[in-house]
Each structure stands twice: as structure tokens, then as C-alpha cells.
TITORFI-557576 format. One line per 2 residues: number of its first residue (from 1); their letters; for each residue x, y, z of C-alpha. Coordinates in pm, whole numbers. Layout:
N
NUM) a) X/Y/Z  ...
//
This chain:
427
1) xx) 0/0/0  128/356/-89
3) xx) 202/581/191  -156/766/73
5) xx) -367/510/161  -178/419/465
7) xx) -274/824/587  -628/846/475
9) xx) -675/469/679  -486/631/970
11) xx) -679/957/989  -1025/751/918
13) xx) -1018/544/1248  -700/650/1468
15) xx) -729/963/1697  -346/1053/1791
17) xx) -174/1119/2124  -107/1475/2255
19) xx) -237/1613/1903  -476/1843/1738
21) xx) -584/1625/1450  -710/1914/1230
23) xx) -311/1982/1210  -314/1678/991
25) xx) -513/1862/712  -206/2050/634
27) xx) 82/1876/794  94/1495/663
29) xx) 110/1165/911  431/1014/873
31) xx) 375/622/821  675/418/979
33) xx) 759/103/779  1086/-31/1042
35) xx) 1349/95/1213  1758/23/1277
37) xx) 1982/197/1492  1906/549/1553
39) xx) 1686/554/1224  1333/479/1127
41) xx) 1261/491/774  925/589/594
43) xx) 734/359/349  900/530/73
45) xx) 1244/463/164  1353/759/323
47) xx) 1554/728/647  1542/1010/943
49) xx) 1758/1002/1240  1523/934/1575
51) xx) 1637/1232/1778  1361/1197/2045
53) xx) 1439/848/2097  1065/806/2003
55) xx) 912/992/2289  1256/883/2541
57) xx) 1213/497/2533  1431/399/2303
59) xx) 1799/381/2486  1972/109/2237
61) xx) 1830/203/1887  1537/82/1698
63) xx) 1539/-322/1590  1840/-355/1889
65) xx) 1914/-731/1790  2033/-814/2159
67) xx) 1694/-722/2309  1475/-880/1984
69) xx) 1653/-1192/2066  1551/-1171/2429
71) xx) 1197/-1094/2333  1181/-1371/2110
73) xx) 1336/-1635/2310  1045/-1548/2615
75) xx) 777/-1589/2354  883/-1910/2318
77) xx) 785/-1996/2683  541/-1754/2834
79) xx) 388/-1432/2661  208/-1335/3003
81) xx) 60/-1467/3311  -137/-1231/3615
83) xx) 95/-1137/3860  -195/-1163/4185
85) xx) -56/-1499/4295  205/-1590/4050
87) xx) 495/-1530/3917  750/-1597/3647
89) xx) 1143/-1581/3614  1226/-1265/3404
91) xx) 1046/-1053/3673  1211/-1200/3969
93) xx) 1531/-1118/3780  1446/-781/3668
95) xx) 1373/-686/4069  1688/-825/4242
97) xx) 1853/-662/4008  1691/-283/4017
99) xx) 1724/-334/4344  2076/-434/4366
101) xx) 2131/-86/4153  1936/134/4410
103) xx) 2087/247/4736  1949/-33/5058
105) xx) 1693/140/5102  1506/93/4781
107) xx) 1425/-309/4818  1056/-334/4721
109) xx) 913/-358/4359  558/-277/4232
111) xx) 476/-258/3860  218/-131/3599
113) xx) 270/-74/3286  315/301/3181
115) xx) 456/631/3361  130/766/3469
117) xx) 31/473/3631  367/421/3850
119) xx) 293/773/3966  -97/726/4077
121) xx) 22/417/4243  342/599/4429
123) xx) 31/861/4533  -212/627/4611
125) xx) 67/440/4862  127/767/5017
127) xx) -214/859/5096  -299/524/5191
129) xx) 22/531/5437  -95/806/5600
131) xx) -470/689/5662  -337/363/5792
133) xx) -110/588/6069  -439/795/6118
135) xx) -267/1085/5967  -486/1333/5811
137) xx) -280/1390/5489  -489/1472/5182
139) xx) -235/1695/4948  12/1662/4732
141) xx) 303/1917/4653  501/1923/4362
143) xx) 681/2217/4175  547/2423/3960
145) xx) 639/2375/3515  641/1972/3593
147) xx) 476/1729/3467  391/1381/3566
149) xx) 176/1202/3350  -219/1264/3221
151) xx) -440/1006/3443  -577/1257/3701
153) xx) -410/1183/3953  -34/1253/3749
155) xx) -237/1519/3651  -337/1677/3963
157) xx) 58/1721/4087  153/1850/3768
159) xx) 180/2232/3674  211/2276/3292
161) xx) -106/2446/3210  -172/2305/2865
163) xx) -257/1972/2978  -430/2061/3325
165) xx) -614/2341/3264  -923/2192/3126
167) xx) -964/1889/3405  -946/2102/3725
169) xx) -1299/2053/3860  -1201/1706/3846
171) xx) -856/1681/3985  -706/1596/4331
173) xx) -583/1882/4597  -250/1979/4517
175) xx) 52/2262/4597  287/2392/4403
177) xx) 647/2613/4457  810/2771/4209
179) xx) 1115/2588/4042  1471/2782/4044
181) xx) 1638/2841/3730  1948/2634/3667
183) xx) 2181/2940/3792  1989/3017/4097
185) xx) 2053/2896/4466  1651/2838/4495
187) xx) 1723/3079/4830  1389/3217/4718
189) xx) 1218/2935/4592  1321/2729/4948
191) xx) 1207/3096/5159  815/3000/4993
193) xx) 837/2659/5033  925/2702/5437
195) xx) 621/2892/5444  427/2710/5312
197) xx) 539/2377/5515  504/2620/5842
199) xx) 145/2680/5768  46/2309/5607
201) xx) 272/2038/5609  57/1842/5807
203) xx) -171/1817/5572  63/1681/5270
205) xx) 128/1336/5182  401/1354/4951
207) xx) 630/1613/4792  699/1459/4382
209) xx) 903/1648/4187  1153/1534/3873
211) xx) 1511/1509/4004  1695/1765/3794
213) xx) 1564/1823/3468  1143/1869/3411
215) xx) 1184/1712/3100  799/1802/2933
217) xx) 815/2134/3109  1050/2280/2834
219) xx) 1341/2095/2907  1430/2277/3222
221) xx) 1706/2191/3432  1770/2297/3795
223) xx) 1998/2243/4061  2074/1928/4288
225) xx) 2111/2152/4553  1770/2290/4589
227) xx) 1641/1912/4548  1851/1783/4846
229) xx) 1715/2116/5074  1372/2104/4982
231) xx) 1379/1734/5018  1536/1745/5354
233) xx) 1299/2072/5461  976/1804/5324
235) xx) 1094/1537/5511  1077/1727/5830
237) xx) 709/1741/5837  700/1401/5750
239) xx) 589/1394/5425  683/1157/5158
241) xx) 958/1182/4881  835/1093/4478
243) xx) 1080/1091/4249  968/1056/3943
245) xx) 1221/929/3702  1013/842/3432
247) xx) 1193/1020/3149  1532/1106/3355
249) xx) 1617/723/3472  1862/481/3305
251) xx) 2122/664/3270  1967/995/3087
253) xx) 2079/1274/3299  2486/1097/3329
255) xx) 2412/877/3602  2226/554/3631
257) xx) 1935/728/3787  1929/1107/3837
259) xx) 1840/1091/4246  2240/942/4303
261) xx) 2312/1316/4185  2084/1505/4469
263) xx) 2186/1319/4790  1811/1224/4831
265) xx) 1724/902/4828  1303/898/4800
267) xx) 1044/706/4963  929/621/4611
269) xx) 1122/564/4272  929/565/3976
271) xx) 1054/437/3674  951/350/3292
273) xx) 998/475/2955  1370/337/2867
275) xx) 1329/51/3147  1221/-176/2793
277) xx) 1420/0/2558  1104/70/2417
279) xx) 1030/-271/2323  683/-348/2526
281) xx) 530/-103/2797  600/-170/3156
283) xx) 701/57/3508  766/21/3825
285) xx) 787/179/4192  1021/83/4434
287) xx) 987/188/4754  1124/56/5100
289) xx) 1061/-222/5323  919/1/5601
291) xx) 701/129/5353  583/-219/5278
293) xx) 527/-323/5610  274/-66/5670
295) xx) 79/-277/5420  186/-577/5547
297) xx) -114/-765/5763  -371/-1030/5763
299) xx) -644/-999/5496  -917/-909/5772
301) xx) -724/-636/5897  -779/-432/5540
303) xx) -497/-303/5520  -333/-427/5163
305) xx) -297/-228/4839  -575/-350/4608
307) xx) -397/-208/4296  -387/-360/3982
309) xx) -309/-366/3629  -382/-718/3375
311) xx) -49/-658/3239  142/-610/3558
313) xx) 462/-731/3511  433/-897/3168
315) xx) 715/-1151/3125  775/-984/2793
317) xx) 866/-716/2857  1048/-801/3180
319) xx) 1291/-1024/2960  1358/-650/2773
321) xx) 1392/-506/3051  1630/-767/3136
323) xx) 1837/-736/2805  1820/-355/2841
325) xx) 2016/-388/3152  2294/-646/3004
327) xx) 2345/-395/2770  2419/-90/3061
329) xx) 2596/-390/3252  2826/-532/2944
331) xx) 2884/-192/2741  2938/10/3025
333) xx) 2702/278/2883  2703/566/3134
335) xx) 3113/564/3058  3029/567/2693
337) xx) 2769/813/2735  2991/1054/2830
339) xx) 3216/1052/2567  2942/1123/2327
341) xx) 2781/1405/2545  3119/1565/2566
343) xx) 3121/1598/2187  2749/1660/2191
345) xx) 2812/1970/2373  3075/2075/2189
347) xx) 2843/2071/1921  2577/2241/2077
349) xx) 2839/2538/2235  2887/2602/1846
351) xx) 2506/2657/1759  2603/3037/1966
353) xx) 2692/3201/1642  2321/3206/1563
355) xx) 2101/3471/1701  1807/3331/1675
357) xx) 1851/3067/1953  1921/3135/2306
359) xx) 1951/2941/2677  2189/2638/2529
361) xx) 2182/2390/2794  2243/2005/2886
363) xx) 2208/1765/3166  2382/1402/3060
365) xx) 2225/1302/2720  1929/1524/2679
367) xx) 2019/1841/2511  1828/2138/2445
369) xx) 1779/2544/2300  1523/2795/2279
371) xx) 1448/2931/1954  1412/3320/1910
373) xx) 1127/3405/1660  831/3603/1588
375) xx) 690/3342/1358  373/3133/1516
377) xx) 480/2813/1613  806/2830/1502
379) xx) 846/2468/1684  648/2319/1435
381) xx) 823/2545/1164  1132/2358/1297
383) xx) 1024/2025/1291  882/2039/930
385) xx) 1201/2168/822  1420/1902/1027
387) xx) 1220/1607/871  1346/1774/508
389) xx) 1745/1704/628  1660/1311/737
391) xx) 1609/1459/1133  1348/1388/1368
393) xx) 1319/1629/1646  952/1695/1842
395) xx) 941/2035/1988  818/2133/2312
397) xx) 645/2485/2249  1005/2671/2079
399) xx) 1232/2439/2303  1412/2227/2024
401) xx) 1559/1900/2282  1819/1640/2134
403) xx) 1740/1326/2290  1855/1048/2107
405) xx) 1953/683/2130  2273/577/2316
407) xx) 2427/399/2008  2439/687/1786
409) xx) 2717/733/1687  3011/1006/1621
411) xx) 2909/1035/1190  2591/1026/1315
413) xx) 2612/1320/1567  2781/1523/1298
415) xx) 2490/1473/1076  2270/1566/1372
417) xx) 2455/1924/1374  2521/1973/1033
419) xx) 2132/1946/955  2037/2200/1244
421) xx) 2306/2448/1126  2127/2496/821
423) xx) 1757/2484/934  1868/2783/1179
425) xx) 2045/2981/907  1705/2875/703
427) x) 1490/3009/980
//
């Protein structure tokens, strides 16, 4: 089938994520026939480098043979099986090993299968902590520009108004403090949140926040600093530490997972995205043993955590999971990571000479500029024009982020560069 018919069948029955579909009457679907390495390639042969990793799963390239082999071989033996009083191999693997990653503290594994869901079920443990020590905690606080996901409850602690806006009559009670700018203290931002823990802490459950960079919030990156105080100033009320690592963990911000950087470790991990290599959907929170005990009773006592998901754990995409972390283990990626960010960078410093960009910055292997312009939308302006030089790049507002595969390599980066040179002296 031409590419054509593949669009007009798309746009007759599919209704696309985080899109306005009348877009599509001007700006054509982009039908994906496979994908190798850092490139996918259309159905008419043309290739385009995957600088988004496809939304931040994909950490070892597109068809990764390593982790297709893994897939395949648990096929062979079991595609699934429910997780409320079974289990399976690939997922008792997956959690002594996550575990053996984390600090000590971090020993107790819950999954679902997408990022909003580990963070409704991080919330849900918090509140339901609380009631069980006859706290009266009903809030959440969070900073302001994050995000954490689009179920109502990730909804409710996040702060970017596009996506929130609408749902508020229908979302949970939740605070917010303003973020610090990368080259700030947070003296300020830490001043408001002490008054506002003086006059309410009681009353929060849990403080979630994204450990150094709010990665759908425009790519902004802030201090480790102002995490570990306003962590530390949280916990002194007694309220709960999220970290949502969703788009930050395995090794995106330089380090395995971003919280080693803040001195913090949190009452609740939550991790997805490139946990699969973005093979098969899964997530997980870990959180601590004390944490589980407060759950931990007999039946009559009602005290467990009736949460659930059918594909919970899915063997499938535990055994990618699996292959995803041979691959960190074997390759030593977060030392190879930084060899490529260091010429990434150098890259990036050299994008200055234009004057219609500004606020250059980086945090490990996400990368990411402003563009100046008085044109509307000049994101999407961008992105048109990328996908003309072979480059896939999915703007956030005029933030233009580079976040792409581990295995590209140094050709590949120049290409990267090379292409975005002359869209800006296009623009």
C-alpha cells in the first residue's frame, strides 16, 4: 500500500496522542515502515535520524538485535501470566537486580505498565500510608512547570497548564512552589516553600518532583542543591519523597538514575519509559521495606494495596527489561555516554553564532535550546524543516531538545549538527 492510503486509513479510524488532528489537514502523518539503529525509515524509503528516541524509550536504537533476541526467546515460553498470585522468572530477575542498583533502602518492587500509572500508584501508597497511621494527609506538593503524567491523579501534581487546565474541577488537591532556574541557589524558591510547610505540612502526603531536569516542562534543568534542601525541609514534616524518574532514569541525565546526583534518596522511585528499551510497555515503583510493612497484615485487617493492572509485570517485557540492563551492565554505557555528550556539547556550544537561539543547555544526554522568533509556532516550523534534512526532532512549544539513542554514533552526531546548522540559518 502507498504511503496515501496508509494516511487516509490512519486519519479515518486512529485519533493521535497529545495532538490536534485538524493539524493533519495541512501537515501529513508520517507512516513508519521499520526501524535500525538510531533511524526509522518511511514507506517510501527515506531514512530520518530518531532524535527523540521516540518519545525517550528507546535507549539502544530501533530493531536492537540483543533485546529482539531476548523478546523472542520469552515468547517461546510464556507471553504473560497475572501477577496476583504468580509469578514468572524474568520478573524476579528484573527486581533483584533494580534493586541491587538502588541504594538499601530501595528493596521493594511494584509494577504497571506506563509512567502515569507508577505515579498514581506511588500517590495512592502515600495517601494510603498516612490513613493507615491515622494521619490526616490529603495533598500533594510538587513544583510548579512539571509534569507527571495525564491520568488525574499525574495530573493533579503536575503544573504545565496546557494539559491541566481543562480537568481542574475534576482533579485531586494539590501545591505547588516555584522551580529555580538552573543558575539560581533556589534561596527564594526554598524561603516559599518554608512557608508554606510552616502553615500546612501536616496536611501533605508527599512532595513529587523530577530530580533535575522537568523534562515536558521545556526541558528545564535545575539544581541538585535545591532538590537535596527542599527534600530534607519536606521530610521534616514528615511527608513523603516521589521521584519521578520516568523520562530522567537509566542513565539519561549521566548517572544511572538522576536521584544518586541530589543526595536524596526517595520514599518512592518511579521508573519506565527506557526501562524496555522501548520494546513493550511496563514501570515500576520501588519503595522501602518500612514502607511495605505498613501494608503488610492479615487480609481481615484491610490493610493491603488493592492495585492492579492485567499486564502487571508482563514476562515480555520483563525479559527486555532484562536485556536492556545487560546492555548498561556489558557496554558500560554511562562511561560511553559521556564521551558522546562531551562531543554533543561541543556541538551544541557552536550553535552560539546564531542569534536566533538562546539558553543552550544540557544535563547528561538530553540536550536542548530555545528558539528566538516572531513566527507562530516556530516549533512546528522547525520540525517540518528538520524532517526535510533526514532529522526527527519533536518540539516542546520553541524548546528544540536532542534526545537520542545511546548507540548513535560520532558520523551520526555530525549529521545531527550539520542538519540543524542549516535549518537555523534557514529560519
Amino acid at each position: 500500500m502507498q504511503e496515501s492510503g496508509l494516511i487516509a486509513d490512519d486519519l479515518r479510524h486512529i485519533w493521535h496522542p497529545c495532538t490536534q488532528m485538524k493539524d493533519h489537514e495541512q501537515i501529513p502523518l508520517i507512516p513508519i515502515s521499520y526501524g535500525k539503529g538510531v533511524w526509522i525509515y518511511d514507506f517510501e524509503g527515506r531514512g530520518y535520524i530518531d532524535g527523540i528516541s521516540s518519545w525517550w524509550v528507546n535507549l539502544f536504537g530501533h530493531a536492537n538485535e540483543y533485546i529482539t533476541n531476548a523478546l523472542t526467546k520469552q515468547a517461546q515460553t510464556l507471553e504473560h501470566i497475572l501477577l496476583a498470585g504468580f509469578t514468572h522468572k524474568p520478573i524476579i530477575e528484573l527486581s533483584s537486580r533494580l534493586c541491587a542498583l538502588l541504594d538499601n533502602r530501595l528493596q521493594k518492587c511494584f509494577y504497571a505498565d506506563n509512567g502515569s500509572s507508577a505515579v498514581e500508584i506511588a500517590l495512592k501508597m502515600s495517601f494510603h500510608k498516612a490513613r493507615l497511621r491515622r494521619q490526616k494527609r490529603h495533598r500533594f506538593l510538587s513544583l510548579k512547570n512539571s509534569y507527571h503524567g495525564e491520568t488525574l491523579g499525574a495530573l493533579s501534581v503536575g503544573n504545565v497548564k496546557l494539559y491541566k487546565d481543562t480537568y481542574g474541577p475534576i482533579l485531586l488537591e494539590s501545591l505547588s512552589i516555584d522551580v529555580p532556574s538552573l543558575d539560581s541557589n533556589g534561596e527564594k524558591e526554598l524561603l516559599s516553600l518554608k512557608t508554606l510547610l510552616e502553615k500546612m505540612g501536616g496536611e501533605i502526603c508527599a512532595f513529587i518532583l523530577e530530580p533535575l531536569v522537568q523534562c515536558a516542562g521545556n526541558m528545564h534543568m535545575y539544581s541538585a542543591s535545591f532538590i537535596k534542601e527542599a527534600c530534607t525541609m519536606a521530610r521534616s514534616y514528615g511527608i513523603d519523597i516521589i521521584f519521578d524518574e520516568i523520562a530522567v532514569g537509566f542513565g539519561r541525565t549521566g548517572s544511572m538514575f538522576a536521584y544518586e546526583q541530589c543526595g536524596v534518596v526517595p520514599d518512592f522511585l518511579c521508573l519506565s519509559k527506557g526501562i524496555s528499551g522501548g520494546y513493550l510497555p511496563l514501570s515500576v515503583v520501588v519503595t522501602s521495606n518500612e514502607i511495605y510493612q505498613e501494608f503488610y497484615a492479615p487480609y481481615e485487617e484491610g490493610k493491603a494495596f488493592l492495585h492492579s493492572h492485567s499486564y502487571t509485570g508482563n514476562p515480555l517485557a520483563c525479559a527486555c527489561a532484562n536485556a536492556v540492563l545487560d546492555i548498561f551492565q556489558k557496554d558500560d554505557v554511562i562511561a560511553s555516554n559521556k564521551k558522546k555528550r562531551d562531543k554533543i556539547v561541543k556541538k551544541l556550544e557552536a550553535l552560539k553564532e546564531f542569534k536566533n537561539i538562546k539558553n543552550i543547555r544540557y544535563k547528561g544526554m538530553i540536550f536542548a535550546f530555545d528558539l528566538i522568533s516572531t513566527q507562530s509556532r516556530a516549533g512546528l516550523i522547525f520540525f517540518q524543516k528538520a524532517l526535510k534534512h533526514s532529522l526527527i526532532f519533536r518540539p516542546l512549544g520553541n524548546t528544540i531538545y536532542f534526545m537520542p539513542p545511546y548507540v548513535i554514533s560520532e558520523e551520526e552526531i555530525d549529521f545531527v549538527f550539520e542538519g540543524i546548522g542549516k535549518i537555523l540559518r534557514d529560519f
